[in-house]
C-alpha positions as a Markdown table, in Angstrom:
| # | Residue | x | y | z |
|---|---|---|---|---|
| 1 | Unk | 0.0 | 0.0 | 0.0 |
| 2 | Unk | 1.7 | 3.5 | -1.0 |
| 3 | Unk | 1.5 | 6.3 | 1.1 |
| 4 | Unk | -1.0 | 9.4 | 0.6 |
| 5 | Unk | 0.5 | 13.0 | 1.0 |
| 6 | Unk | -1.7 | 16.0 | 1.9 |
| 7 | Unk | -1.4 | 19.2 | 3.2 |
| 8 | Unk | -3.3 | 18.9 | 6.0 |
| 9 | Unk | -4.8 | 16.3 | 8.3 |
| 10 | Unk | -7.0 | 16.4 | 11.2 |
| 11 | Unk | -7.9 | 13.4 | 13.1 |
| 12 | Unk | -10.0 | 13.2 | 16.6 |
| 13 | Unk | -12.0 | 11.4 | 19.2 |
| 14 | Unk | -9.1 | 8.8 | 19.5 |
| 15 | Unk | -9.8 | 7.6 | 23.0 |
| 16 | Unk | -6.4 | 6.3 | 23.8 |
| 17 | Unk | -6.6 | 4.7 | 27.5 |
| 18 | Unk | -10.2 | 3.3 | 26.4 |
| 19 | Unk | -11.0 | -0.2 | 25.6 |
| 20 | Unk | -12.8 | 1.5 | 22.3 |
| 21 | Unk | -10.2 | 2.8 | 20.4 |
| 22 | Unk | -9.3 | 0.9 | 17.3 |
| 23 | Unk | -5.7 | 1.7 | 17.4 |
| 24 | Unk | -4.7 | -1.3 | 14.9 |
| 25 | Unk | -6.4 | 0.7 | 12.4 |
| 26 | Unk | -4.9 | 4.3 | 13.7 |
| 27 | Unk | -2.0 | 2.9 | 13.3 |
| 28 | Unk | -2.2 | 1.8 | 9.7 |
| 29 | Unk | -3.9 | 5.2 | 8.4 |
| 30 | Unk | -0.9 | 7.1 | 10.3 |
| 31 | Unk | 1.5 | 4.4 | 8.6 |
| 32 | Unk | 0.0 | 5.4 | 5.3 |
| 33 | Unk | -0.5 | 8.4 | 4.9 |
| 34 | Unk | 1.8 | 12.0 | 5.5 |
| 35 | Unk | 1.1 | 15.8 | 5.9 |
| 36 | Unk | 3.3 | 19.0 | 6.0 |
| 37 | Unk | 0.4 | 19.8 | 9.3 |
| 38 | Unk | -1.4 | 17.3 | 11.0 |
| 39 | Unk | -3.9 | 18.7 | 14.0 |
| 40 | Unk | -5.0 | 16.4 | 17.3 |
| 41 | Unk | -9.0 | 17.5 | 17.3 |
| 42 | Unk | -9.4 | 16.3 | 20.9 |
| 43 | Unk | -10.4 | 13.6 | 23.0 |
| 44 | Unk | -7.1 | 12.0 | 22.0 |
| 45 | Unk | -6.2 | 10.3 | 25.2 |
| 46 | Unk | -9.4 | 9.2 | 27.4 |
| 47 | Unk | -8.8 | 10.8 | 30.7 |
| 48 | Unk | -12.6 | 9.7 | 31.8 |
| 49 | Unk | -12.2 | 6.2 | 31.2 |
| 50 | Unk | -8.1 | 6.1 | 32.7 |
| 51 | Unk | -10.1 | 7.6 | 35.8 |
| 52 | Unk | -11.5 | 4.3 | 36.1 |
| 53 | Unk | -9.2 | 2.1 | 35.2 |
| 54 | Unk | -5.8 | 1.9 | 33.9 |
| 55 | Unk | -5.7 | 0.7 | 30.6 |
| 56 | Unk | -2.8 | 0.8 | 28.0 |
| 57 | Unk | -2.0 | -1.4 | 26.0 |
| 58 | Unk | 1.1 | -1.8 | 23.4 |
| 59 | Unk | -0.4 | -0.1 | 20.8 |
| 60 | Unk | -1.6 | 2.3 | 22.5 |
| 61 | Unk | 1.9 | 3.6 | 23.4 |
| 62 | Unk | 2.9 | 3.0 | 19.9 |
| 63 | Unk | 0.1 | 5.6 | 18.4 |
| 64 | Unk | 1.6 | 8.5 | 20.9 |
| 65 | Unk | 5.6 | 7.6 | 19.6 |
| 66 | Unk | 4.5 | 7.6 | 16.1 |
| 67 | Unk | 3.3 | 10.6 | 16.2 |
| 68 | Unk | 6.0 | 12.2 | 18.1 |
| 69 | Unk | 7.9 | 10.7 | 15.3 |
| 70 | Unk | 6.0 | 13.1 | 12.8 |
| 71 | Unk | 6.7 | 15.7 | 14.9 |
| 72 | Unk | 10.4 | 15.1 | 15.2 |
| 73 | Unk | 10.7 | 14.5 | 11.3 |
| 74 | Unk | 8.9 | 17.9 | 9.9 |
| 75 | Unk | 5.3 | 18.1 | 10.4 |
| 76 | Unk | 3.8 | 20.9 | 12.3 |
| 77 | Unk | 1.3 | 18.9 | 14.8 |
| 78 | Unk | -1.0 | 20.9 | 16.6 |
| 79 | Unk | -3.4 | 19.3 | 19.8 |
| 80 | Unk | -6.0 | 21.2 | 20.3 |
| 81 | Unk | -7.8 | 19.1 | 23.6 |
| 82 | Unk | -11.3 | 18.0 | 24.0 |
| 83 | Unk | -13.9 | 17.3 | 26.9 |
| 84 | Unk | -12.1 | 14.0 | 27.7 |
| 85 | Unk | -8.7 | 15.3 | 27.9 |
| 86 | Unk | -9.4 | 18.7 | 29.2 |
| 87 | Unk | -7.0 | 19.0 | 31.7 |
| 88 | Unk | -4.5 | 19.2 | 28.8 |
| 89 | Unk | -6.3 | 22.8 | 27.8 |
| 90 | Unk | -4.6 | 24.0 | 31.4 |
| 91 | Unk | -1.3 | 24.0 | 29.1 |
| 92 | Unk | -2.6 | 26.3 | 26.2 |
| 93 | Unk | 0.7 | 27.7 | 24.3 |
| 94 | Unk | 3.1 | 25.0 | 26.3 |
| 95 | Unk | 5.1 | 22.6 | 23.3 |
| 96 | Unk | 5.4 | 19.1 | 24.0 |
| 97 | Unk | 8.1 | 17.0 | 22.7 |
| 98 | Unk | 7.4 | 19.4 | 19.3 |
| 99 | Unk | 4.0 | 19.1 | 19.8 |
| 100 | Unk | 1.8 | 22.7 | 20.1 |
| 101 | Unk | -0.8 | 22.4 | 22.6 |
| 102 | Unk | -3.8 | 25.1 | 21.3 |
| 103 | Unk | -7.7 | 25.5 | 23.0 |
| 104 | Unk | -8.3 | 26.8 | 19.8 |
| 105 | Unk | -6.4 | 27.5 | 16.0 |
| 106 | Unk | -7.5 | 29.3 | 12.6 |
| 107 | Unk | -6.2 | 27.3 | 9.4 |
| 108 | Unk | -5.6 | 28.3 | 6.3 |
| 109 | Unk | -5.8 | 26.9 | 3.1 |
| 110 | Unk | -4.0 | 27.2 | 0.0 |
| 111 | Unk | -7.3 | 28.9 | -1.6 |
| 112 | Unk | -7.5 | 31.1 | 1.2 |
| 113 | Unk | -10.4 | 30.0 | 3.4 |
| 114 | Unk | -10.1 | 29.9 | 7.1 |
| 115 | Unk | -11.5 | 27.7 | 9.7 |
| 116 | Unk | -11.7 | 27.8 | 13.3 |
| 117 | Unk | -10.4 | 24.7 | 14.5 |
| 118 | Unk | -11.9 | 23.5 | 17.8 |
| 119 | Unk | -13.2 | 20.5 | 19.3 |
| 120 | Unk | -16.7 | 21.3 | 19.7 |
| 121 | Unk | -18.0 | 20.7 | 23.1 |
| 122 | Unk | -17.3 | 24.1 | 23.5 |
| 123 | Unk | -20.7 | 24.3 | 21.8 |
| 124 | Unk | -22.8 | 20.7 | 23.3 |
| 125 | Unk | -24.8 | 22.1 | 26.2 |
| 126 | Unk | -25.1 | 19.2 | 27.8 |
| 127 | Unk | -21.1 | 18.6 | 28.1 |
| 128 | Unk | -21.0 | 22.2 | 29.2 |
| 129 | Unk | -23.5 | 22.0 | 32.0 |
| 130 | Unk | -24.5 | 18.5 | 32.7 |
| 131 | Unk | -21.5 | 16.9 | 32.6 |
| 132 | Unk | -23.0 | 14.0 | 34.6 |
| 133 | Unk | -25.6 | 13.4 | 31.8 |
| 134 | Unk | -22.4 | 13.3 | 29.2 |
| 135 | Unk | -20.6 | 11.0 | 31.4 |
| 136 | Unk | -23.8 | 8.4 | 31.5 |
| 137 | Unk | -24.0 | 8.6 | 28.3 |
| 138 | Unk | -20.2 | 7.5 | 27.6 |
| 139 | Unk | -20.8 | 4.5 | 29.7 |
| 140 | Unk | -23.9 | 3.6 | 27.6 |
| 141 | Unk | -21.9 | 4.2 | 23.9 |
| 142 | Unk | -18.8 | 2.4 | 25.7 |
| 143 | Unk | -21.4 | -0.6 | 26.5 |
| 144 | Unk | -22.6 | -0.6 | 22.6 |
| 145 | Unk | -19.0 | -0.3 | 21.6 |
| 146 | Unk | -18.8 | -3.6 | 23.5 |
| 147 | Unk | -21.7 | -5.5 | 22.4 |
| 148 | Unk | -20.5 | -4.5 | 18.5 |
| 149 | Unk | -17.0 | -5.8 | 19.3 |
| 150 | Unk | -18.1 | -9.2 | 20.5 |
| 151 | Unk | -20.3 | -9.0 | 17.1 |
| 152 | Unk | -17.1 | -8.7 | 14.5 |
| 153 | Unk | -15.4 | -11.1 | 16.5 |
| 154 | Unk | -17.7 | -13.7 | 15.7 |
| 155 | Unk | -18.7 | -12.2 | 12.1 |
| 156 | Unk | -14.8 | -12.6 | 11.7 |
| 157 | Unk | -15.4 | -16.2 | 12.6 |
| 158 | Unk | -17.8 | -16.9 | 10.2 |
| 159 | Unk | -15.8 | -14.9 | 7.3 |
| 160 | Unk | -18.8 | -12.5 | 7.0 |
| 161 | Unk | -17.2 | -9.1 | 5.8 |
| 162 | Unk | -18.7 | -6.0 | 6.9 |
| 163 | Unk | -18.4 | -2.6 | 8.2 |
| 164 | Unk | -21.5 | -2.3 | 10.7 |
| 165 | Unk | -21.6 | -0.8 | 13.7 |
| 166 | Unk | -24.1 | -1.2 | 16.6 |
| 167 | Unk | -23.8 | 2.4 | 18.2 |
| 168 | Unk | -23.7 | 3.6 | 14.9 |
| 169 | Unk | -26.8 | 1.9 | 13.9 |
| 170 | Unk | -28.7 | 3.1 | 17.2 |
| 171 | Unk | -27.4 | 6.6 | 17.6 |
| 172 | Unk | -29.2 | 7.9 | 13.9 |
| 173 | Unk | -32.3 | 4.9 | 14.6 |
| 174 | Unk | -33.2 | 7.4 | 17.7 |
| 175 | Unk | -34.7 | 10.4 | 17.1 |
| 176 | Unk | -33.7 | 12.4 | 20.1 |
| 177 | Unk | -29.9 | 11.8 | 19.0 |
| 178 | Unk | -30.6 | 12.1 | 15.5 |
| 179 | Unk | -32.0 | 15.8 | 16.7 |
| 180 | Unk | -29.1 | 16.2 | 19.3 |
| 181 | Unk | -26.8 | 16.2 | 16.5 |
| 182 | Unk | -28.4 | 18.2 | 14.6 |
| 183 | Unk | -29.3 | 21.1 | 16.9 |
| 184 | Unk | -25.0 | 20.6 | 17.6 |
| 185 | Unk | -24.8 | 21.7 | 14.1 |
| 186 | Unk | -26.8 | 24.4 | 14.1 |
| 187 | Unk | -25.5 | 25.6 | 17.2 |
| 188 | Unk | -21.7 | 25.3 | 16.0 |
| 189 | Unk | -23.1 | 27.6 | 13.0 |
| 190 | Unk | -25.2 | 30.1 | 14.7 |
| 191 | Unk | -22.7 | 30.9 | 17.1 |
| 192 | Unk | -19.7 | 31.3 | 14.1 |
| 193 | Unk | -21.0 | 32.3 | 11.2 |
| 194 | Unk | -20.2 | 35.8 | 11.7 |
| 195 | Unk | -16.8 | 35.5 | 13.2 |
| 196 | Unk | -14.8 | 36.3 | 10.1 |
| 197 | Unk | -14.2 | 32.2 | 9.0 |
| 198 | Unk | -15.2 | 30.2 | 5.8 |
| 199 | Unk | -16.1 | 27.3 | 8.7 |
| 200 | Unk | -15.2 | 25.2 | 11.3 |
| 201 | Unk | -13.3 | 21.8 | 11.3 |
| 202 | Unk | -14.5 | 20.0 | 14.6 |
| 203 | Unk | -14.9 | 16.4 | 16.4 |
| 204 | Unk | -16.4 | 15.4 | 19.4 |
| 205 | Unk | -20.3 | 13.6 | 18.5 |
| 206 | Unk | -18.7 | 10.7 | 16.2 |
| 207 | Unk | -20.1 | 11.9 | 13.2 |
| 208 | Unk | -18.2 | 12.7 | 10.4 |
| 209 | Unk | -19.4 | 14.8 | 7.4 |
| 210 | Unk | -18.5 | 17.8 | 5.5 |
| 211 | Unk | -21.6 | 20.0 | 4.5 |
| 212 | Unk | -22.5 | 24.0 | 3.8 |
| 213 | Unk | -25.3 | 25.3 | 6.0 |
| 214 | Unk | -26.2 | 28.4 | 5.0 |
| 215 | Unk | -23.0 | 29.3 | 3.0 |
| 216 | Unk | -20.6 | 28.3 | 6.3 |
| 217 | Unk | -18.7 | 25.2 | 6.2 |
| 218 | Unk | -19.2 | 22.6 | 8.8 |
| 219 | Unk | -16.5 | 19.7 | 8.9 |
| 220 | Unk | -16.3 | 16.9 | 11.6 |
| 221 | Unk | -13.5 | 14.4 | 11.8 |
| 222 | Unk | -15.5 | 11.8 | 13.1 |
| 223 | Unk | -13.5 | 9.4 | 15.2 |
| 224 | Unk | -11.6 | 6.5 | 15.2 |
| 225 | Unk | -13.9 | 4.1 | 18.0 |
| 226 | Unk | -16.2 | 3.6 | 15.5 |
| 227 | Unk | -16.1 | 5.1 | 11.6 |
| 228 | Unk | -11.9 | 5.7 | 12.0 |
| 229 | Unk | -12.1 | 8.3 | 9.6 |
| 230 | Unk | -10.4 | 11.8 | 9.3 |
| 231 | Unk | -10.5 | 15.1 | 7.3 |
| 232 | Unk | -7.5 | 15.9 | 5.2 |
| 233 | Unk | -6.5 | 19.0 | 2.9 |
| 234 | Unk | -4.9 | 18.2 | -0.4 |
| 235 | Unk | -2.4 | 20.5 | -2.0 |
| 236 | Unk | -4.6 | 22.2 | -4.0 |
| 237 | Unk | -6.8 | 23.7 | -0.9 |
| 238 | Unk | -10.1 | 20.9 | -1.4 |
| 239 | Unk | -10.9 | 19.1 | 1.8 |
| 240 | Unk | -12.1 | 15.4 | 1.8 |
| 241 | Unk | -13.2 | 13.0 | 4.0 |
| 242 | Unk | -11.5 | 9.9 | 4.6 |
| 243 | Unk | -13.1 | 6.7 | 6.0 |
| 244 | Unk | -10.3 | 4.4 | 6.6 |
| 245 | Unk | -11.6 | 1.3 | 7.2 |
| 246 | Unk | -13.5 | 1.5 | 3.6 |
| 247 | Unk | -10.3 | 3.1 | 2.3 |
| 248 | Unk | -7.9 | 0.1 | 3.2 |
| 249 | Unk | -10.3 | -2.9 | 2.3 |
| 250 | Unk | -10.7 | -1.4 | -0.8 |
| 251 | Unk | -7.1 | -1.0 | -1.3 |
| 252 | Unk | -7.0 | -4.8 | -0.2 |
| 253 | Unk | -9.0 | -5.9 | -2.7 |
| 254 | Unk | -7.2 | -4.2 | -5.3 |
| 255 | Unk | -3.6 | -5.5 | -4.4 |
| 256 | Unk | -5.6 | -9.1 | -4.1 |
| 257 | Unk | -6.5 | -8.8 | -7.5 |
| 258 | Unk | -3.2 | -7.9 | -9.0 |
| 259 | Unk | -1.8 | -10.4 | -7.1 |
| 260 | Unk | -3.9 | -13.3 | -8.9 |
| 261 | Unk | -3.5 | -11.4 | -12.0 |
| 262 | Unk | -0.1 | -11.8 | -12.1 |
């Protein structure tokens, strides 16, 4: 598999230190692909679940030195820190092991727009002022997250291929998320459109998607727990969303097949 150059990447929602991070597959898209920038969109290290119990595994450890790696070898990595690692935001300005720590950043592209790069629960209500409510409801994604891992495990066993995901499936089956999401949108929009930007590349709900709403630009990284995708700029100033785990079994399939061609 070659490796994809871009300008820009932004990734988020990693969850390192939870049992729901699908680092095997961070590990491959940061093995595969390169960027002169690449920006940490928050919740990158799960303080809320380490709270509870210590959990770090190899490749856990792994994720954090290869991007330190990037770091060391040329590319400008900025973390900006989320609701789950928000006691990172105390070190706003402070450069770690070439790493620039930032609660918020404007990015530029090459045709000139500008977007305000945050995490977004800056702009969730309830993670603003019921952050018990947002902690019960991490416990009951983390529990869907479990019940869908047992469910590949045993799809894996029958060699039944495919991408679905339980908490995917539920969170846009129920209207009241559906509508959170939504009304987080909107909100993100409201609140920016008039703040001199073009739009506003965030993470935090696990929903990735690029779309205008009313002439501003809202991007979200999505995660990688569940759709492990990212946003990335390509030289030319166009933004794209990647989904990884479509990305690389597509790119499976094609080096299968010139394989047998052969």
């Amino acid at each position: 598999m070659t490796v994809s150059s871009y300008r820009t990447i932004w990734i988020s929602d990693l969850h390192l230190g939870s049992t729901q991070c699908q680092a095997d597959v961070l590990l491959d898209f940061l093995k595969h692909n390169e960027s002169e920038k690449l920006y940490l969109v928050g919740d990158i290290i799960d303080f809320w679940s380490l709270s509870k119990k210590m959990y770090w595994p190899r490749e856990h450890n792994t994720v954090i030195q290869k991007v330190l790696r990037k770091a060391r070898h040329g590319t400008q990595v900025i973390y900006v820190p989320g609701n789950h690692d928000e006691n990172v935001r105390d070190y706003d300005g402070y450069v770690f092991g070439d790493i620039t720590v930032k609660i918020t950043d404007i990015h530029t592209t090459v045709s000139g727009k500008k977007f305000l790069i945050v995490h977004g629960d800056e702009y969730d209500t309830i993670a603003r002022y019921h952050k018990w409510i947002a902690k019960l409801g991490s416990k009951g994604y983390d529990f869907l997250i479990e019940i869908n891992r047992v469910l590949k495990f045993f799809k894996r066993l029958l060699g039944i291929q495919s991408q679905f995901s339980l908490a995917g499936y539920v969170k846009f089956k129920v209207k009241n998320i559906v509508q959170f999401i939504s009304d987080y949108e909107e909100s993100i929009v409201t609140t920016l459109k008039d703040e001199g930007v073009d739009g506003v590349i965030c993470g935090h709900i696990h929903h990735a998607e690029i779309k205008d709403i009313g002439g501003f630009l809202y991007v979200n990284t999505g995660d990688f727990v569940e759709s492990c995708t990212a946003i990335v700029e390509h030289f030319n100033g166009s933004l794209e969303l990647v989904r990884w785990l479509e990305t690389k079994t597509a790119l499976s399939f094609e080096a299968l097949e010139a394989n047998l061609s052969n």
